[in-house]
C-alpha positions as CSV (number, residue, x, y, z in Angstrom):
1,X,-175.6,-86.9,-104.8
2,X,-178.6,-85.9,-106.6
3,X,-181.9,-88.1,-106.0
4,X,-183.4,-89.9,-109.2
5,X,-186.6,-88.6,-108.2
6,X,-186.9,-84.4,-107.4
7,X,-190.8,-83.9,-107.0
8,X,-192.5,-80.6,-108.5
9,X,-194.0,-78.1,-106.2
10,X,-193.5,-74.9,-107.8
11,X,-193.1,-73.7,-111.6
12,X,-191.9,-70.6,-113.0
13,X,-193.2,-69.8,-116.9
14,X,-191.9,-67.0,-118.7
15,X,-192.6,-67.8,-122.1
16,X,-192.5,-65.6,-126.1
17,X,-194.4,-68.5,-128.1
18,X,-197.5,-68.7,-125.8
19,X,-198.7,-72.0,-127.9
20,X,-200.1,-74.7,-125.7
21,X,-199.7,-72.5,-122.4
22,X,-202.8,-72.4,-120.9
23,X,-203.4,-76.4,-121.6
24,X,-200.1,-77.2,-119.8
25,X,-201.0,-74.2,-117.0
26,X,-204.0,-76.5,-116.2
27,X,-202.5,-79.5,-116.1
28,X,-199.5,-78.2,-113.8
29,X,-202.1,-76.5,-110.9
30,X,-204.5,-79.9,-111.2
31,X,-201.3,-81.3,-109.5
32,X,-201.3,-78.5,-106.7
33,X,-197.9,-77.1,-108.0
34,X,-198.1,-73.0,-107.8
35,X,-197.5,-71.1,-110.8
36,X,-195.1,-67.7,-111.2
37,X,-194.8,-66.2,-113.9
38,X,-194.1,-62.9,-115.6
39,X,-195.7,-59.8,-117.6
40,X,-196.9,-61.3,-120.5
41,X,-197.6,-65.2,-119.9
42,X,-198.7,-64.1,-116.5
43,X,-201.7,-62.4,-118.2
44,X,-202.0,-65.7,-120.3
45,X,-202.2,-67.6,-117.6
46,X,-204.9,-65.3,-115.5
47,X,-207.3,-65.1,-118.7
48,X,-207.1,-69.1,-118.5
49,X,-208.5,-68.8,-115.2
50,X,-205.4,-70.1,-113.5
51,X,-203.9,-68.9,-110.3
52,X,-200.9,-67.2,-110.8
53,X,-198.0,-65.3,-108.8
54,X,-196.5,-62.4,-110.8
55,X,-192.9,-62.5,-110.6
56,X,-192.3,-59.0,-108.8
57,X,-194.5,-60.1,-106.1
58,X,-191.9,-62.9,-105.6
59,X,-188.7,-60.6,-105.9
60,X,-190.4,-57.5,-104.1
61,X,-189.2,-55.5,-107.3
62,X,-191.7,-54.3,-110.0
63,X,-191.1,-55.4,-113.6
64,X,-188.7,-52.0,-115.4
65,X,-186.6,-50.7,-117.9
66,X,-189.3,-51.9,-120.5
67,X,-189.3,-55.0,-119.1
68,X,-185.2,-55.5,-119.5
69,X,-185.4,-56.1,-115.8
70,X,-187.8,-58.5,-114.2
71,X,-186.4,-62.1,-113.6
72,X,-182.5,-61.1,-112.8
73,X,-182.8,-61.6,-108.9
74,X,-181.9,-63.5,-106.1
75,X,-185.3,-65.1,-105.2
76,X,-185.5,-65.9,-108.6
77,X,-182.2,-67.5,-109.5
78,X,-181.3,-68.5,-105.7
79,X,-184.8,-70.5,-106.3
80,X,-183.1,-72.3,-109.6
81,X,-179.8,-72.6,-108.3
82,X,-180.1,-73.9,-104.6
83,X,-179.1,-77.2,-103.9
84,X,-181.6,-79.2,-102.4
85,X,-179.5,-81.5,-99.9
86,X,-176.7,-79.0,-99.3
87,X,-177.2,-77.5,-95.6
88,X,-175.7,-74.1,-96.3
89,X,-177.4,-73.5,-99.4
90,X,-181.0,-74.1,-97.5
91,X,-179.5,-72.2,-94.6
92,X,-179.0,-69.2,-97.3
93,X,-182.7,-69.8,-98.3
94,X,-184.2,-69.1,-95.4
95,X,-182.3,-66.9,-93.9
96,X,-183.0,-64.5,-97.4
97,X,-186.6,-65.8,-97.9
98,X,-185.9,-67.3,-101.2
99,X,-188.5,-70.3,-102.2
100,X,-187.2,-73.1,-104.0
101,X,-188.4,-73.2,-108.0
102,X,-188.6,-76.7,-109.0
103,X,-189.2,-76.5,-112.7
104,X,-188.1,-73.5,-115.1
105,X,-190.4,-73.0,-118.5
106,X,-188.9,-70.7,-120.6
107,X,-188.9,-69.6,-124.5
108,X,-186.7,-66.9,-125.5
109,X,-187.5,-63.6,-127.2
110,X,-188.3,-64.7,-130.9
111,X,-184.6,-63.0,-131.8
112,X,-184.1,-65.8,-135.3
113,X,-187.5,-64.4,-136.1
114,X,-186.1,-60.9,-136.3
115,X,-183.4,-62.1,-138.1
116,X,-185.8,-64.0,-140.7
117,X,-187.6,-60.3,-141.3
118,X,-184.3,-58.8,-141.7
119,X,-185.8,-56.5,-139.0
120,X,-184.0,-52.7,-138.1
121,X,-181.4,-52.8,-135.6
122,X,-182.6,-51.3,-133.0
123,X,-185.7,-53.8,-133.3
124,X,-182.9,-56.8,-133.1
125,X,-181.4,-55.2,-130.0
126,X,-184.6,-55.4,-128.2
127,X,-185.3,-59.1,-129.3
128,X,-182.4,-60.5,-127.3
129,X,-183.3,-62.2,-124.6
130,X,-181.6,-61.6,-121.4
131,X,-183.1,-62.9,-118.4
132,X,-184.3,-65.9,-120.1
133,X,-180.5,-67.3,-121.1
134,X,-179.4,-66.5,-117.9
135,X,-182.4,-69.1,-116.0
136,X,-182.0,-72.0,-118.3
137,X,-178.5,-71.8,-117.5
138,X,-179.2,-71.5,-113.8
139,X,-181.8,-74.6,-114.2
140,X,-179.4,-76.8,-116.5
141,X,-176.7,-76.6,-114.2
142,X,-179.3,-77.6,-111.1
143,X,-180.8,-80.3,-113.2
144,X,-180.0,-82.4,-109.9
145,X,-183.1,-80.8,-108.6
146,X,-184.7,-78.5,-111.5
147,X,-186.2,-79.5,-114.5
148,X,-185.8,-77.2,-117.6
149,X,-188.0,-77.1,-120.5
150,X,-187.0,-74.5,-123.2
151,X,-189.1,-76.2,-126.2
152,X,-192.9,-76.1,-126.7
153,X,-192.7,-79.3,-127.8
154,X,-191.4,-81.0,-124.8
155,X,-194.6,-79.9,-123.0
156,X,-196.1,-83.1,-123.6
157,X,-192.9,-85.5,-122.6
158,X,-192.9,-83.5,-119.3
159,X,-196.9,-84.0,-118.3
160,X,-196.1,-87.7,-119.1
161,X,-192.6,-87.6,-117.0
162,X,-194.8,-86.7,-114.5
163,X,-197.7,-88.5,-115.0
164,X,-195.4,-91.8,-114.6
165,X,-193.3,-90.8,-111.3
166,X,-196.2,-89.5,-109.2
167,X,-195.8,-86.1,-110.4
168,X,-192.1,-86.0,-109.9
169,X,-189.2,-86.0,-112.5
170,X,-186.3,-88.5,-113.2
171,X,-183.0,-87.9,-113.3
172,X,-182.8,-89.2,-116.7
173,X,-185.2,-86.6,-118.1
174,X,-183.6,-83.7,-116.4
175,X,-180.3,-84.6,-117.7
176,X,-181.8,-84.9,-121.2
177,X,-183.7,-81.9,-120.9
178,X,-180.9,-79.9,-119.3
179,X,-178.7,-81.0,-122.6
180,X,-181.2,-79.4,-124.7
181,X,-181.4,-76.0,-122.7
182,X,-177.5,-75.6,-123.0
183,X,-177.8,-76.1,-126.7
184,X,-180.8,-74.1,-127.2
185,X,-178.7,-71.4,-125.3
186,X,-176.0,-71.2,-127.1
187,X,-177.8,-72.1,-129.9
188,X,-179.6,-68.4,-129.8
189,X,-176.1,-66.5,-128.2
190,X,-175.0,-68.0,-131.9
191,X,-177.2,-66.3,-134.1
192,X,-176.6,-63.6,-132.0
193,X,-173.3,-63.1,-132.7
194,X,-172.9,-63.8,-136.0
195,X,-175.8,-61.3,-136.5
196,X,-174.1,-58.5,-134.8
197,X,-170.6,-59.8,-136.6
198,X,-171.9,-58.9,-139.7
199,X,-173.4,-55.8,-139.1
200,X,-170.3,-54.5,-137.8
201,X,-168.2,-55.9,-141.0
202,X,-166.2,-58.5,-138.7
203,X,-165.4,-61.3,-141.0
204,X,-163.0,-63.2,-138.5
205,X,-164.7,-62.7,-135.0
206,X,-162.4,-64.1,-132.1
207,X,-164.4,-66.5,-131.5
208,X,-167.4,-68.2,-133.8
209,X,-170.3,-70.3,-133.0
210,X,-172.7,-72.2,-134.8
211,X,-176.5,-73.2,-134.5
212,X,-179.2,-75.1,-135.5
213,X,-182.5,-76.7,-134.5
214,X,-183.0,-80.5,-135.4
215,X,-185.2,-80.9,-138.2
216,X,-184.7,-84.7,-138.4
217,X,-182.6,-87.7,-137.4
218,X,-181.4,-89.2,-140.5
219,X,-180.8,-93.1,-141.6
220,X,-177.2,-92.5,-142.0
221,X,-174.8,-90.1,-143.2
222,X,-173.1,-90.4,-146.3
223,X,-172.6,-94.6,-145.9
224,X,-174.8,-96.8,-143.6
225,X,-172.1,-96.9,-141.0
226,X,-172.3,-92.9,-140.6
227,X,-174.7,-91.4,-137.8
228,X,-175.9,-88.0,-139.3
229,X,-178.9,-85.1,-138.7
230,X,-180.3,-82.1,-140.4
231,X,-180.2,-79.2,-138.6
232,X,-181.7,-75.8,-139.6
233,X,-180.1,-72.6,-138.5
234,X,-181.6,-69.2,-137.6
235,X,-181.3,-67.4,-141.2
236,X,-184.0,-67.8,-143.8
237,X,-182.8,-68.9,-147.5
238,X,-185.0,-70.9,-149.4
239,X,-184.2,-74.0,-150.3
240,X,-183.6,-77.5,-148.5
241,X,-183.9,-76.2,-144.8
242,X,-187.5,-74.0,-145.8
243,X,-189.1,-76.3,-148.3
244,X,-191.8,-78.8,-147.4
245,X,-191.8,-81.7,-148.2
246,X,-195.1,-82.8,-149.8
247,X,-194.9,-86.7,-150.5
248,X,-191.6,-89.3,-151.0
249,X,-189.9,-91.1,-148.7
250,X,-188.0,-89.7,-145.6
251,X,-184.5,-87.5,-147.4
252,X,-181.6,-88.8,-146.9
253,X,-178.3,-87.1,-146.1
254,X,-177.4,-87.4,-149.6
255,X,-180.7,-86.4,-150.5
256,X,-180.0,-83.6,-149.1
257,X,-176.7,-82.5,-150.3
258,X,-177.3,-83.0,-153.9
259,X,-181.1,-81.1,-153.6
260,X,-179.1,-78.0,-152.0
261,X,-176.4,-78.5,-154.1
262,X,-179.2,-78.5,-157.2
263,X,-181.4,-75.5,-156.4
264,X,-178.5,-72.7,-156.0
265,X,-177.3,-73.7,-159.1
266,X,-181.0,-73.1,-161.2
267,X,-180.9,-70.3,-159.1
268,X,-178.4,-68.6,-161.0
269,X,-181.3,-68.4,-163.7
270,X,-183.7,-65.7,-163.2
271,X,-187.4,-67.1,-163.7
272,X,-188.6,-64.5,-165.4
273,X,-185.7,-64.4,-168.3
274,X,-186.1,-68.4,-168.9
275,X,-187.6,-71.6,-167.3
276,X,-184.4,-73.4,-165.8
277,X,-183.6,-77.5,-164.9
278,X,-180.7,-78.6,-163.3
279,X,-180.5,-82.3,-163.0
280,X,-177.8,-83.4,-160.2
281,X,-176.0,-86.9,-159.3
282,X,-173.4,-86.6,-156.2
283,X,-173.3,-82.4,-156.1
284,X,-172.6,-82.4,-159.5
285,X,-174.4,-81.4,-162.7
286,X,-175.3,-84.4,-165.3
287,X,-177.3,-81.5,-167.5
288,X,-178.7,-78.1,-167.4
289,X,-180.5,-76.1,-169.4
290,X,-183.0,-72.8,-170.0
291,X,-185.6,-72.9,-172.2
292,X,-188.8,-71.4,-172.9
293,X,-190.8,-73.5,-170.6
294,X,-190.0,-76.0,-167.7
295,X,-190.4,-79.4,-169.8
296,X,-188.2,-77.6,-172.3
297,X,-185.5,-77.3,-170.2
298,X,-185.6,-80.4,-168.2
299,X,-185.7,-82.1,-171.9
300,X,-182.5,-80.5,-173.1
301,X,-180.6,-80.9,-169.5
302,X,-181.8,-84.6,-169.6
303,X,-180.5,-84.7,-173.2
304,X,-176.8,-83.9,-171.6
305,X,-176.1,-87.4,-169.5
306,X,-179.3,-89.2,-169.6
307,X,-177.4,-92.3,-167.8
308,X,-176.4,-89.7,-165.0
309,X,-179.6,-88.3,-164.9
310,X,-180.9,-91.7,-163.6
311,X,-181.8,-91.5,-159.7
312,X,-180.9,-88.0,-159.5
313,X,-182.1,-84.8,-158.9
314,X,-183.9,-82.4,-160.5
315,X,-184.3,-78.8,-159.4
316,X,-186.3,-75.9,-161.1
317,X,-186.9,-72.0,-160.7
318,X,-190.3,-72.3,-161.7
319,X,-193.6,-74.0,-160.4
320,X,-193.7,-77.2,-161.4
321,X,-196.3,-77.6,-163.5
322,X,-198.1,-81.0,-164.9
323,X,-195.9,-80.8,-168.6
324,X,-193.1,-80.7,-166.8
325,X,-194.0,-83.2,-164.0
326,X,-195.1,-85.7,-166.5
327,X,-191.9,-85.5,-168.0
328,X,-189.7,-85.7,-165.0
329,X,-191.6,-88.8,-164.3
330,X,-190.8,-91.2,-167.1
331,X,-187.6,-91.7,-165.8
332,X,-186.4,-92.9,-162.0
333,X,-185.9,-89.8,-159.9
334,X,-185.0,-89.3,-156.3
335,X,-186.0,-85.5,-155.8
336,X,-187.6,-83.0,-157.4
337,X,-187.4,-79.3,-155.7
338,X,-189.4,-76.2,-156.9
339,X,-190.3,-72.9,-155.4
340,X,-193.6,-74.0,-156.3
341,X,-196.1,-76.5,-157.7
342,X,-199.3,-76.7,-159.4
343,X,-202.3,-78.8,-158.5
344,X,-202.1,-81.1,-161.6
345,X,-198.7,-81.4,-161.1
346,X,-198.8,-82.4,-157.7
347,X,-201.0,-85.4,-159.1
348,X,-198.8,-86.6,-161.6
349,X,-195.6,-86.4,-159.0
350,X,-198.4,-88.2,-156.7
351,X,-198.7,-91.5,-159.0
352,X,-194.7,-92.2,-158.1
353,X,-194.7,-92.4,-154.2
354,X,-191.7,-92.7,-153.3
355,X,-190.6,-89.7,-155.0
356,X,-189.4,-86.6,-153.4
357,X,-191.0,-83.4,-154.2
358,X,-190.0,-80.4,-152.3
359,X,-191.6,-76.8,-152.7
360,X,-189.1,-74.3,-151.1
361,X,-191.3,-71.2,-151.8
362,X,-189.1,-69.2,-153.2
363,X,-185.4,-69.0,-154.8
364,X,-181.7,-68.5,-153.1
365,X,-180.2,-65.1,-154.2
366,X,-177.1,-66.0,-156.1
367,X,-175.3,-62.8,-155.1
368,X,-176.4,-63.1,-151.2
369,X,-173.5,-62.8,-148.9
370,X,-174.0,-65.6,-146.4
371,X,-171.4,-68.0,-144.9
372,X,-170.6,-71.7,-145.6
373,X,-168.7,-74.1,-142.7
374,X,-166.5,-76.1,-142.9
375,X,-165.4,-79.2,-140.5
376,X,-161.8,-80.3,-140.7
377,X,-160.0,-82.1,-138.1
378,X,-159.7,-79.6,-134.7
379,X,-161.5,-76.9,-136.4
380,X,-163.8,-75.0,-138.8
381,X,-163.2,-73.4,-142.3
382,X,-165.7,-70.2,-142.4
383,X,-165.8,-68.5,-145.5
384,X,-168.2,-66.3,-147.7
385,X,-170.5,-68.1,-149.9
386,X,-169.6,-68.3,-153.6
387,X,-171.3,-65.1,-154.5
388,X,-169.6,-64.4,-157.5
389,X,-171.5,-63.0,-160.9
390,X,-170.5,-62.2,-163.9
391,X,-170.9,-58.8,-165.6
392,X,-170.6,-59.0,-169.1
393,X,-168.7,-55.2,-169.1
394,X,-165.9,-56.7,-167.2
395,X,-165.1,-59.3,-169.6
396,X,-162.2,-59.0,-171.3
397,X,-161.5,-60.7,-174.6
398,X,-157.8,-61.5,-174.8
399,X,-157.7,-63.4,-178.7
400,X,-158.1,-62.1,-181.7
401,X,-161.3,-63.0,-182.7
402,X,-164.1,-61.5,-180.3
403,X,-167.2,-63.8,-179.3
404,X,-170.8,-63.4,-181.2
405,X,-173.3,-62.4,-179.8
406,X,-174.8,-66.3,-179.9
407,X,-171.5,-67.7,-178.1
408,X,-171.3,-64.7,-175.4
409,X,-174.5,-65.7,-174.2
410,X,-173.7,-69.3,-174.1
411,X,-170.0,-68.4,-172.3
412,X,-172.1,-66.7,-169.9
413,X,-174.4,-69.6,-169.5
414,X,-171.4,-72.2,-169.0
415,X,-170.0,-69.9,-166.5
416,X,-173.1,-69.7,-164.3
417,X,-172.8,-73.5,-164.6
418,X,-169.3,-73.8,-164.1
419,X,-169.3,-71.9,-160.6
420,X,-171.3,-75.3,-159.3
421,X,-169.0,-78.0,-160.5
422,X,-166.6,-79.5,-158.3
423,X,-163.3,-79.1,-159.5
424,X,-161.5,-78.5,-162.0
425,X,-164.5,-78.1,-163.8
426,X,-164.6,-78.1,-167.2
427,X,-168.3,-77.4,-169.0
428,X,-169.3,-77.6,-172.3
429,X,-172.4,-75.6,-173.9
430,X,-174.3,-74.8,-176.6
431,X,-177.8,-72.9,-177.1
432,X,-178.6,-72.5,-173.6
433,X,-178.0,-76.3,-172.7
434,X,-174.8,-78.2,-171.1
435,X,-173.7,-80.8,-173.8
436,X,-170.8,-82.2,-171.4
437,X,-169.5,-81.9,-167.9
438,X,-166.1,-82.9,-166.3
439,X,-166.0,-82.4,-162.7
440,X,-163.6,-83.2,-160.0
441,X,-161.0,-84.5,-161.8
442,X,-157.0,-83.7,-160.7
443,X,-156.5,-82.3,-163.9
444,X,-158.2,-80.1,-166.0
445,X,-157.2,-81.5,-169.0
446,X,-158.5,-84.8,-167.8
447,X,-161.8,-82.6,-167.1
448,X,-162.0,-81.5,-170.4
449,X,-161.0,-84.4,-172.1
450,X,-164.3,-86.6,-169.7
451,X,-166.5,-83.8,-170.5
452,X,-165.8,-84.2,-174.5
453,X,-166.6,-88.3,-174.1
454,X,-169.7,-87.4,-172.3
455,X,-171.0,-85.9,-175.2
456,X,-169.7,-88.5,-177.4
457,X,-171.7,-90.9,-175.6
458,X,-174.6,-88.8,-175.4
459,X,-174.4,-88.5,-179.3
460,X,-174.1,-92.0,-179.9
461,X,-177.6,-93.0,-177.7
462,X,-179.4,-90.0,-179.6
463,X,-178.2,-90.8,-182.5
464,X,-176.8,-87.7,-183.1
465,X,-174.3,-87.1,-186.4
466,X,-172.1,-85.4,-184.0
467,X,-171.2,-84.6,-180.5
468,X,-173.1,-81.2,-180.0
469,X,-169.5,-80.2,-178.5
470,X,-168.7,-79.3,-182.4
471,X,-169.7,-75.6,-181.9
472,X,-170.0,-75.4,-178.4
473,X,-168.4,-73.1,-176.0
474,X,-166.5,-74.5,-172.8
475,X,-166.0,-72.9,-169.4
476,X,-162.6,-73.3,-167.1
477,X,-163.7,-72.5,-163.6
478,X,-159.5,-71.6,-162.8
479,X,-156.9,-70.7,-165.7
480,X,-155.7,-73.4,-168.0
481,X,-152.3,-73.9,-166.9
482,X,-150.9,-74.8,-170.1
483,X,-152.5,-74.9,-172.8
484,X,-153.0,-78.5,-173.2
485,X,-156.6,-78.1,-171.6
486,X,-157.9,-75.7,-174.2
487,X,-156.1,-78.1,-177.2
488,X,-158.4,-80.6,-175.4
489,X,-161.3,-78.7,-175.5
490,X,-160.7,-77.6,-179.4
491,X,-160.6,-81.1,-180.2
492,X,-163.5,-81.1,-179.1
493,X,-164.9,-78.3,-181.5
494,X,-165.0,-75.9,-178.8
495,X,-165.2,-72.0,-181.0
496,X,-165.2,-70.1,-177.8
497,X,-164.3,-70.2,-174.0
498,X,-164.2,-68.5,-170.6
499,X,-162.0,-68.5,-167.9
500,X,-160.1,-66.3,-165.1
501,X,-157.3,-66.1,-166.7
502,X,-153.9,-65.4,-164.3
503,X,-151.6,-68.4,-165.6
504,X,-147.8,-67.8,-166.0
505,X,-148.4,-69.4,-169.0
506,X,-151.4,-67.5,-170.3
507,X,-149.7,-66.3,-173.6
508,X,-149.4,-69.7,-174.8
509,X,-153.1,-70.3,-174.2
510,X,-154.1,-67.3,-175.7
511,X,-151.4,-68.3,-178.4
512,X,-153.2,-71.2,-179.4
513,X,-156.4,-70.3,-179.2
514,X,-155.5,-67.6,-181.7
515,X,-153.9,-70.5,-183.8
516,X,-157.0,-72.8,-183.8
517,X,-158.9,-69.3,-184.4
518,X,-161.2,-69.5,-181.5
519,X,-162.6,-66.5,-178.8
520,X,-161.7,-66.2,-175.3
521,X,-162.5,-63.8,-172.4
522,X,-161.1,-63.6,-168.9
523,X,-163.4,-63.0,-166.0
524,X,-160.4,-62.2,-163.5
525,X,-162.7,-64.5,-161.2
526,X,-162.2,-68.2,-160.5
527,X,-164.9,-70.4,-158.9
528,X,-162.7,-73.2,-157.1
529,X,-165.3,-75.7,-155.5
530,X,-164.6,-78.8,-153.4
């Protein structure tokens, strides 16, 4: 049975991120406990001034192999994995001169760094940690006796663990800290994996892991009576999990969800062809927009669904600056996210303090091939991220009349649009702005029919002659099964639409769009999104 209380005599510290090491060095031999350590952080800990035993002077081996070979030996991991009140193991001990280690401080090769630089291949090979898995293993399964500390940030906890048993550990902690060194192990054998997955083209690998690092504890999930957290994992794409978080209140897990769900769809806009807003309320667009500057387009997307656009979020692809801000700021907003923003515009954000504002540093690539999970009940749904574009050379125009010039840009517009609407998705636009969006319904027709009342009501609270659907073009995000969904969206004055195309019943839709004397092209591409 393990003892609550295991004291500390001797350390081993083999660490990458050398931050706080020669603090907690001095503060480990002002307790008498002897220091061994390896290459690197032994070095660290000499220049400190510290008394330290190299690591090969313990194991009688020198350090080889370009330092692949240093730790994996008996009188290291014999040291880690002994247990304390077990006869035979301390029999084994002595007989094979192996000295206990009573804490393990290890950080791993900086392998998610790598993998952040998009470094070479070889270069990744060498930044996976061997010796360093394989001893926080060894000390997390002897957390009885060992205590394992695998994060810079637990330095602290463990000097005041200490500090309050007499220079000992607890139980407690060592569990706690032995929970964390499994995860942060298989955490890093994650990225790992999916790394080497990908460079080898395997897009179903036997087996598939997961990781992320905590970057905060949240309220609640989706309702008050959910638990939930926000982890970050080891690849680097701007947005929610890179973007600082300047002023606001703490984000929520909703917060979150709609913000992501908000800045890859303005990044579908290039920054340097047109300022971009998207304005989101539960992962759905209420308006979006291009225009020639950021207030320009945030006006027109607002213009959309301004009762949506209350308590939502607003994304952009270029630095916020104080036009815009001012703008944004007339009306209740939970979020704003950015890659950048100016300092007059951090001001005006400033004078609302309980708004959000988020600078990401950069946009998502659209066309990036990265994978989205999945939970469902026993399992995981893996897939490729929605990378789909759209080349205007592969469109194929399947009525009579061919789109203008005016109405292909605005089909290609909706489409971008479209691709980040829950479906079926049905998207009205006109002039580079969204003027009504049905999302999520069962039916499409039901989509296009909610989209066309949007802009009715949005029409009415301008006071607008017309709903700015008369003219507009519409997006499907899947075929129109019949062709009651594009009757819908003529109604609507729709003179042009998009979709894949691939119904059984696609003649009659083209049919009656060639009636009612509209354009429509086929992508061949659908954009399902749940």
């Amino acid at each position: 049975m393990a003892l609550d209380l295991a004291p500390i005599v001797r350390a081993l510290i083999s660490v990458s991120d050398k931050t706080g090491l020669a603090e907690l060095g001095e503060a480990l031999a002002a307790r008498g406990i002897e220091l061994v350590s390896t290459g690197g952080t032994a070095a660290a800990l000499a220049k400190a001034g510290l008394k330290v035993v190299d690591v090969a002077n313990l194991t009688g081996f020198p350090e080889m192999m370009d330092g692949r070979l240093k730790t994996l030996h008996p009188r290291v991991h014999g040291g880690l994995l002994a247990i304390r009140g077990e006869p035979a193991h301390q029999a084994a001990m002595i007989a094979n001169g192996i000295a206990p280690i009573d804490l393990l401080i290890v950080n791993l090769y900086p392998f998610e760094d790598a993998l952040r630089r998009v470094a070479p291949f070889d270069e990744m090979i060498e930044n996976i940690d061997i010796g360093g898995p394989a001893m926080i293993r060894a000390a997390a399964k002897n957390h009885a006796d060992v205590a394992v500390i695998v994060d810079v940030a637990d330095y602290a906890r463990l000097l005041e663990e200490m500090a309050l048993s007499g220079g000992a550990t607890r139980l407690a902690f060592r569990r706690a800290l032995a929970q964390k060194a499994f995860a942060r192990a298989a955490a890093y054998d994650s990225a790992i994996s999916n790394w080497f997955a990908r460079e080898i083209g395997e897009t179903a690998p036997a087996w598939r892991t997961f990781g992320g690092k905590l970057a905060s504890a949240l309220r609640y999930g989706e309702n008050p009576h959910q638990s939930a957290a926000f982890y970050v994992g080891p690849e680097s794409r701007p947005g929610v999990a890179t973007a600082r978080q300047l002023q606001g209140k703490a984000l929520s897990y909703n917060n979150l969800n709609d913000t992501d769900a908000a800045f890859e769809l303005v990044a579908e806009f290039p920054p340097e062809e047109s300022a971009a807003a998207a304005i989101i309320k539960h992962a759905n667009p209420c308006g979006v927009a291009v225009g020639a500057t950021l207030r320009d387009a945030y006006e027109k997307a607002l213009s959309c669904d301004p009762v949506s656009a209350y308590g939502g979020v607003v994304a952009l692809n270029r630095t916020l600056d104080a036009a815009a801000a001012r703008k944004i700021v007339e009306i209740f907003t939970e979020v704003i996210i950015a890659p950048a923003v100016d300092d007059e515009a951090l001001a005006i954000v400033a004078t609302k303090k309980n708004l959000r504002l988020l600078v990401a540093g950069g946009l998502p690539d659209p066309l990036a091939p990265t994978a989205t999970v999945r939970s469902v009940a026993g399992g995981l749904l893996v897939q490729d991220r929605d990378a789909g574009g759209l080349d205007p050379a592969t469109l194929r125009v399947v009525t009579k009349r061919a789109p203008t010039a005016a109405e292909l840009a605005d089909l290609a517009f909706a489409w971008r649009v479209c691709k980040h609407v829950k479906s079926n998705a049905i998207v009205y636009a006109r002039d580079g702005v969204t003027v009504g969006v049905g999302a999520g319904q069962m039916s499409r027709v039901d989509s296009a029919m909610i989209a066309a009342r949007k802009a009715e009501d949005a029409a009415r609270a301008a006071g607008w002659p017309a709903p700015r659907t008369h003219g507009a073009v519409v997006a499907s995000d899947a075929f129109f099964p019949f062709a009651d969904g594009l009757v819908a969206a003529i109604e609507a004055g729709a003179t042009a639409v998009i979709q894949p195309g691939g119904s059984m019943r696609d003649a009659d839709v083209i049919a009656a769009a060639d009636a009612a004397g509209i354009a429509m092209v086929f992508t061949g591409m659908r954009h399902f999104r749940h």
